[in-house]
C-alpha positions in Angstrom: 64.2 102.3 110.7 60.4 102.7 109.7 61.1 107.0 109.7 64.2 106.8 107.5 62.2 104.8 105.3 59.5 107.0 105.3 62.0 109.9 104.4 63.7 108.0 102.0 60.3 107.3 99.8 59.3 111.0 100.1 62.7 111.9 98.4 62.4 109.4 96.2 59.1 111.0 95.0 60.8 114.3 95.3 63.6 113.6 93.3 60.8 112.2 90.5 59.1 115.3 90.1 62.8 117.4 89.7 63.6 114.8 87.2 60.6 115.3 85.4 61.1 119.2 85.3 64.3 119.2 84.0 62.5 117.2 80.6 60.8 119.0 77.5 57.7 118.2 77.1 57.3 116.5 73.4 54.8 114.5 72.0 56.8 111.4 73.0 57.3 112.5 76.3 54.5 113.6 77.6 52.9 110.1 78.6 56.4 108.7 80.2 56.4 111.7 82.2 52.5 111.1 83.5 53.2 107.9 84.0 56.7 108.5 85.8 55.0 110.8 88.0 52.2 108.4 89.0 54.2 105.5 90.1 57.0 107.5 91.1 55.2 109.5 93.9 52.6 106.5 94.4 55.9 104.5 95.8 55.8 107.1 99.1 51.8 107.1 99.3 51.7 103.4 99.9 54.4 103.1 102.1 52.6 105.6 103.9 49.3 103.7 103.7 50.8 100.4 104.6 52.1 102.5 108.2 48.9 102.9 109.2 47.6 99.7 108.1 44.7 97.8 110.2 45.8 94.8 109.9 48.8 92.8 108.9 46.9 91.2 105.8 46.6 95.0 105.0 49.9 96.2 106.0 51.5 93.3 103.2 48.8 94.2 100.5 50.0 98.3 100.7 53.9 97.4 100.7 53.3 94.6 98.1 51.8 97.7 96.2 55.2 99.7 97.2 56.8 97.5 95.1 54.8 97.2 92.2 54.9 100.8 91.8 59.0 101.2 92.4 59.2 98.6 89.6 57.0 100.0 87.4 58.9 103.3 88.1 62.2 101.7 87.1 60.7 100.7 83.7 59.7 104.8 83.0 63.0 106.0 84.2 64.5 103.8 81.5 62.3 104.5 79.0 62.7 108.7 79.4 66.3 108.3 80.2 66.2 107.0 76.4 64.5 109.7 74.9 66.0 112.5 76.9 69.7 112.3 76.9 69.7 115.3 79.4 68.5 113.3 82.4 70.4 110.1 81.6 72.8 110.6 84.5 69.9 111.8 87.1 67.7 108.7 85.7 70.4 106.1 86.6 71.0 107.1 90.1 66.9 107.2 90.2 66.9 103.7 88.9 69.3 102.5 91.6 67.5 104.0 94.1 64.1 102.2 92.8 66.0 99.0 92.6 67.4 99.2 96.2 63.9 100.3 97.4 62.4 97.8 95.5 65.0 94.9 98.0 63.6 96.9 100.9 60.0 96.0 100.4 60.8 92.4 99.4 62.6 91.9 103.0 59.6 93.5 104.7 57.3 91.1 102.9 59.2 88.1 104.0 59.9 89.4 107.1 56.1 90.3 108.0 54.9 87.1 106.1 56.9 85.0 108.7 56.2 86.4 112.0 
């Protein structure tokens, strides 16, 4: 399971960065789309962090920090989806995914937790 995760997050960042090329750039959405892009792509790097973890204190913190960033994610996609009408449709099924990745960590939090 831990590579189709790891595939999964790298499309997830993927599919970030096509969203956010599809958007003018305004004064108004200039900072969403920095901001999109950080948290967006930081979801993968973590995950990716937390895989090589060196311990299981440290393994927790990086997916913990997964999740922060895949909810923080779901707050930009809304917020450019408003401004945008263009990538409404592409934002939504982005915002799905971030919610469903977002369950993911949780279980592997609990799960790791209670080992």
């Amino acid at each position: 399971m831990q590579y189709k995760l790891e595939e999964r997050v790298e499309k997830f960042g993927e599919n970030i960065i096509d969203l956010v090329k599809k958007v003018k750039v305004t004064v108004m959405t200039e900072p969403i789309i920095k901001q999109l892009i950080r948290s967006g792509t930081s979801v993968g790097a973590n995950y990716f962090e937390a895989n090589g973890a060196s311990s299981r204190k440290d393994f927790i913190n990086k997916i913990y920090i997964s999740k922060k960033e895949v909810k923080e994610t779901q707050h930009w996609l809304r917020m450019i989806s408003r401004i945008d009408e263009v990538v409404k449709i592409d934002a939504r099924i982005l915002y799905k995914e971030a919610v469903e990745l977002g369950m993911i960590f949780s279980t592997i939090i609990t799960k790791t937790r209670n080992k």
